[in-house]
N, C-alpha and C positions, 0 to 999 in steps of 0.2 A: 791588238790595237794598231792605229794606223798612223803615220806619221809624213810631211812631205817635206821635199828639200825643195827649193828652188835655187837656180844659180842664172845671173841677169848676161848680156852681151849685146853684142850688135845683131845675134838672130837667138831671141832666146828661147833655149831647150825647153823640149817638155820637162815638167816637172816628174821627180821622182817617187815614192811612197814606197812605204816597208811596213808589213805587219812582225813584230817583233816579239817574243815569247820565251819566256824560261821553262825548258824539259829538263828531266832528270831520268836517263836512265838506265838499266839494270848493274854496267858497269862502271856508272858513276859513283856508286854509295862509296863500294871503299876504297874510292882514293880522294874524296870530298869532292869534286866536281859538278857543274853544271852546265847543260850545253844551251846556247842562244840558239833560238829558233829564226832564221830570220828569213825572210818571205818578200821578196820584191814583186810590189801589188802593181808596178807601173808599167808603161809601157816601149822604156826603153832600159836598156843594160845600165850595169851599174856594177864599181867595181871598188869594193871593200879591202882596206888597206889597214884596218885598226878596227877594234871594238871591246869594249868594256861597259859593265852596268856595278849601280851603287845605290845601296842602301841602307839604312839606320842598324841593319840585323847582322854587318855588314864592317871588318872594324878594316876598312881601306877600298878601293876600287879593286874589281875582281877580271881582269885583262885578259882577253883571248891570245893566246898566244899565236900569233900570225906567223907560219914559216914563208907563205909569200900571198900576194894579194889576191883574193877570190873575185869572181867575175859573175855576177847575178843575171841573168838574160829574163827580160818581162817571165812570172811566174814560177819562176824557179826558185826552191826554198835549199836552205845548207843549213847544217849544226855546227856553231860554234864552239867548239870544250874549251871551257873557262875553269880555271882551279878556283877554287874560294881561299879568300884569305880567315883570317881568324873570324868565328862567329862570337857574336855580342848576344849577351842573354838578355832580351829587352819585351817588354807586352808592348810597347809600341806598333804599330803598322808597319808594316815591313816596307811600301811604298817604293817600288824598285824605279829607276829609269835607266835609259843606256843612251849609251854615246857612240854612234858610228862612225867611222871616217870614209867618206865615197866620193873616189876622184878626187882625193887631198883634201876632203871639205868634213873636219869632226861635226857633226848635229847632232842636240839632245831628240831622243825619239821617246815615244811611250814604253813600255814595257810591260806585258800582260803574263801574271804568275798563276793560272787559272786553279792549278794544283797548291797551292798553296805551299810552294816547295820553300820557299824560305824563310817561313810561320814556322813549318813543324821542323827545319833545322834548327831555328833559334827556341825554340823549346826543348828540342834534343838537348843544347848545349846549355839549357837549365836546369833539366836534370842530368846532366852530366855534373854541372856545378855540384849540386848538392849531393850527389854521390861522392863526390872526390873530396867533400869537407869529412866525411869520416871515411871513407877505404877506398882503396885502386883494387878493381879487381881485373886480370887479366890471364888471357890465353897461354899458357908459359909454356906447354909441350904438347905432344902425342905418343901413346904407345900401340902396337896393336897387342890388343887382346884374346882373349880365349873364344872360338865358334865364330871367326868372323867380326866382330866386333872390335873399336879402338876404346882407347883409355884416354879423356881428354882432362890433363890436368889443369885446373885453375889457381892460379894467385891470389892468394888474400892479406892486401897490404893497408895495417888503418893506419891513419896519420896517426904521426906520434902524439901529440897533444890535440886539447879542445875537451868540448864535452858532449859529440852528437855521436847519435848511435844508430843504426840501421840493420833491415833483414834482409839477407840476398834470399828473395824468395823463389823463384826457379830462373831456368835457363829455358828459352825455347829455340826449337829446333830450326831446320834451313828448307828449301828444299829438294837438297842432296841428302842432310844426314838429319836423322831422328834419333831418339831416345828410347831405350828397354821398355821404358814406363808410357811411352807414345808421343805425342808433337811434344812436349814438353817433362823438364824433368827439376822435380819437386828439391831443393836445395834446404830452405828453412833453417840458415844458418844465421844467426844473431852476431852484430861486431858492434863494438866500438870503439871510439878515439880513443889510442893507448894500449890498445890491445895486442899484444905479439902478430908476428906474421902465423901466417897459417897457409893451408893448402885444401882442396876440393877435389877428388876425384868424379870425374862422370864418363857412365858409358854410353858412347856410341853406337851406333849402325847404319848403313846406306838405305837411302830411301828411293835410290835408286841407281840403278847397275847400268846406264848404257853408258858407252865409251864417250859416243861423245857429249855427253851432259856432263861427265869429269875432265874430258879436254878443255872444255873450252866455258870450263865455269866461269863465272863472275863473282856470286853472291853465296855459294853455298857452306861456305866457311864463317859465314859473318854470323853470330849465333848472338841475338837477343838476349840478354839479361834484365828478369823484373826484379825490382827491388822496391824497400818503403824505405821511406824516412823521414821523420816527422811525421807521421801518420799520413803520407802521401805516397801512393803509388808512383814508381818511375821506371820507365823504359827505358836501356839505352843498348849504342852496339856492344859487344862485350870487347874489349880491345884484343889483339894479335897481331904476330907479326907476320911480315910475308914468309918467312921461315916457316911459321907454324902452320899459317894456310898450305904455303905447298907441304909440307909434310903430311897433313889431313887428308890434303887429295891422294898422297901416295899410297897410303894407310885405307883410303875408301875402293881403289882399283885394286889394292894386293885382296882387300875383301871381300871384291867382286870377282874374283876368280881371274882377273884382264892381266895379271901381271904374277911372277913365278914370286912364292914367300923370301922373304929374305930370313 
C-alpha cells in the first residue's frame, strides 16, 4: 500500500510516497523477527532515520533498530529487521500500520501484511498458550547414535497443578533432519496437570548431506510439534536452545561423513 508525505516551504518539494510491507523470512522464525519491506514509489530520494509498526497482535511497538540512517533513491526497495515484542493471543484483526521517520519527519504510513504473517503468529501464540496450561515440552539435548543417526531428547514438563490434560501427538521433521518413520514421528504420548516430569527419546537422520545446507542453516533445527488439547489440534515450534541447535548441526555433519567422529 501506498502512502505520501508532503513537506511545505518557500519552493515546495516533490512529494514523497512508500509502498510498505511485512516479509518474514527463512532466518527470521527463530529469533521472532520480521522485516519492513519498504519501497520508495517517488521520485525523489528520501532518507529513513527511524521506523516501527503496531498492532492489536502486537503487546508494544516493534522498532527497527537503526545502526545509522538509510538512504532510499526513487525505486529502490530495503528490509528493515524489526524484533517483535511479546505477541498477544487475540481473533481480532491484526490491522498493522507503521511509522517512518524521513528527513526528521515520523508519518503514519499504511502497512500491507499480504502473508498474513501476524494472524498465524498470534495464533501460534494461542496455541502455545494452551499448551503451556498443561506441559512445556522442549529440546533439552542431542546424542549421536547408532548407523549414522542422532538421539534427540525431549522434555516433558506438565504444570504442577490444574486440571487439563493433552497428547503430544508427533513431532515433524525440518528440512535438514527427518525421522526413521519419515517426515514425521508418531509420539502418542498422554500428560497431564500434575503429572511427574518425564522424557522422549527420538531418532534422527539428515535429510540432507551438503555442506553448505549445514553451514549456513537457518530453520533446520526448529522441529514442529502437533499436539491436542481440548480436543483441538495445535501446532507449535517445539522449543531449543541455541546450544542444542548447534549441537544438531554438529551431530548432522559428523553423520554426513563432513567431519571426523568424536
Amino acid at each position: 500500500m501506498s502512502a505520501a508525505l508532503a513537506a511545505c516551504s518557500a519552493t515546495t518539494p516533490p512529494a514523497l510516497s512508500f509502498d510498505v510491507a511485512l516479509v518474514q523470512q527463512r532466518g527470521d522464525i527463530a529469533v521472532d523477527r520480521i522485516q519492513l519491506r519498504v519501497t520508495n514509489t517517488s521520485s525523489s530520494p528520501a532518507t529513513l532515520t527511524a521506523a516501527s509498526f503496531s498492532s492489536p497482535v502486537l503487546d508494544g511497538p516493534a522498532d527497527w533498530d537503526a545502526e545509522r540512517p538509510t538512504t532510499l533513491d526513487p525505486g529502490r526497495t530495503v528490509d528493515l529487521p524489526v524484533f517483535l515484542p511479546a505477541i498477544r493471543c487475540t481473533d481480532g484483526p491484526a490491522a498493522p500500520e507503521a511509522t517512518l521517520t524521513v528527513d526528521g519527519v515520523p508519518t503514519t504510513v499504511s502497512l500491507a501484511d499480504a502473508l498474513d504473517v501476524l494472524e498465524r503468529t498470534s495464533a501460534t501464540a494461542c496455541d502455545r498458550e494452551d499448551l503451556a496450561s498443561v506441559v512445556r515440552v522442549t529440546a533439552s539435548g542431542a546424542d549421536a547414535g547408532p548407523d549414522g543417526s542422532i538421539v534427540l531428547h525431549l522434555a516433558v514438563e506438565p504444570t504442577r497443578s490444574g486440571e487439563g490434560s493433552a497428547e503430544l501427538v508427533a513431532l515433524q521433521g525440518t528440512v535438514l533432519l527427518r525421522f526413521e518413520a519419515g517426515s514425521a514421528a508418531p509420539l502418542r504420548v498422554a500428560v497431564a496437570a500434575g503429572d511427574a516430569p518425564s522424557s522422549i527419546d527420538v531418532t534422527v537422520v539428515p535429510q540432507r548431506c551438503d555442506a553448505h545446507a549445514i553451514a549456513e542453516d537457518k530453520v533446520g533445527t526448529l522441529f514442529d510439534l502437533v499436539a491436542r488439547v481440548d480436543d483441538r489440534e495445535v501446532v507449535v515450534p517445539l522449543q531449543r536452545s541455541k546450544d542444542v541447535a548447534d549441537e544438531l548441526l554438529v551431530l548432522t555433519a559428523r553423520a554426513c561423513g563432513l567431519t571426523p567422529a568424536g
